[in-house]
C-alpha positions in Angstrom: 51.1 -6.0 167.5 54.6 -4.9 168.5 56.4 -6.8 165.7 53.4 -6.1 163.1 54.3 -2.6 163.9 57.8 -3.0 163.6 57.8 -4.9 159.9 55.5 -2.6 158.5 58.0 0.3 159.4 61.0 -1.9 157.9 59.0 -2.7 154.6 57.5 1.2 154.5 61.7 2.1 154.9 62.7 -0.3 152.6 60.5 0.6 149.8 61.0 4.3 150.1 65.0 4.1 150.1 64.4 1.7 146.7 62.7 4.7 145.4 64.8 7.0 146.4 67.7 5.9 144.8 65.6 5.1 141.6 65.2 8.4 141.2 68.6 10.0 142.0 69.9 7.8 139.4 67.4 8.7 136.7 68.0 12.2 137.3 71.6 11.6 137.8 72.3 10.0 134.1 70.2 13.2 132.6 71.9 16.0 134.1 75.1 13.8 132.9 74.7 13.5 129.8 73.8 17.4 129.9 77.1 18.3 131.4 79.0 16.2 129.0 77.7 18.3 126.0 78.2 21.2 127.6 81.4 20.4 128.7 82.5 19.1 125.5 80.8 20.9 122.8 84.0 21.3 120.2 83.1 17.2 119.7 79.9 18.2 118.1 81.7 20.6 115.9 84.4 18.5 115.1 82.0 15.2 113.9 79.8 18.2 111.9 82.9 19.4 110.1 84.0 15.3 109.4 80.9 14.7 108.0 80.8 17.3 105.8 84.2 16.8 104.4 82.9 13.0 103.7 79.7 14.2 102.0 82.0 17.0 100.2 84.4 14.0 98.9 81.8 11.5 98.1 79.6 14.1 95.6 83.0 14.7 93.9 84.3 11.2 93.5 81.0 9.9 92.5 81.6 11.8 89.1 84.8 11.5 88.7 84.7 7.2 89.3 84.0 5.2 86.3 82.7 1.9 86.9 84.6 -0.3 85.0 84.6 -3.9 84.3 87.3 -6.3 85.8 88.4 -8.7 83.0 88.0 -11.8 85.5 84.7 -11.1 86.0 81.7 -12.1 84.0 78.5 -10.4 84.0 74.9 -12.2 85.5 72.4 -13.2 82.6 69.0 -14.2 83.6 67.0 -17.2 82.1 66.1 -17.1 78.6 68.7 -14.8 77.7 71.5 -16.1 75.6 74.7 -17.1 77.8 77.3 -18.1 75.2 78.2 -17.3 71.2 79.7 -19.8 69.2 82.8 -19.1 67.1 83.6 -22.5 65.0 84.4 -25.1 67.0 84.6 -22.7 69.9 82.1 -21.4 72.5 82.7 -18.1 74.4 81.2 -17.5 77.2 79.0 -13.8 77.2 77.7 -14.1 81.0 77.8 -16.2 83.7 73.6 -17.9 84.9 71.9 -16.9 87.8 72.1 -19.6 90.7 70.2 -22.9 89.9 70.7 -22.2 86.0 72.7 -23.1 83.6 73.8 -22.1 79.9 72.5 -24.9 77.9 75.6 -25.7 75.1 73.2 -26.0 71.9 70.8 -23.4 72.3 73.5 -20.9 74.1 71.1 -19.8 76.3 70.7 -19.6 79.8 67.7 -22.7 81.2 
């Protein structure tokens, strides 16, 4: 009965220092993370004032930015629309076919 005793002590000790430190450490990161904002709040200000220059700067570029095409770059037709024009012996190209189409040479349009 001695060493029954004795293990149940050991495992009753064992268990309650586990908890123990569970719960210094969860109190522990909260009252961290408390202290930090406190001890740092011109952060806070400082990312507030960024991000309203950033939202001041993108309402006035957005009118101020044309969108413009590049000359390399050909616009996306969808099927059924027409894809090419034909000038003579010539055939110019108006848009480039969606992925798994393609612009069919004697109808000029996009299959």
């Amino acid at each position: 009965m001695d060493s029954f005793t004795v293990r149940t002590a050991l495992c009753l000790g064992i268990c309650l220092s586990v908890l123990v430190i569970a719960c210094q450490g969860q109190t522990g990161l909260e009252d961290g993370t408390q202290s930090q904002e406190e001890q740092y709040p011109q952060q806070r200000y400082a990312a507030r004032e960024l991000v309203d220059a950033l939202e001041g700067l993108l309402e006035n570029s957005s009118d101020t930015i044309a969108v413009e095409k590049k000359a390399s770059q050909i616009p996306r037709c969808d099927v059924g629309e027409r894809c090419a024009l034909k000038h003579g012996p010539r055939i110019g190209k108006l848009c480039d076919c969606l992925r798994g189409a393609a612009c069919n040479t004697f109808l000029l349009r996009c299959y």
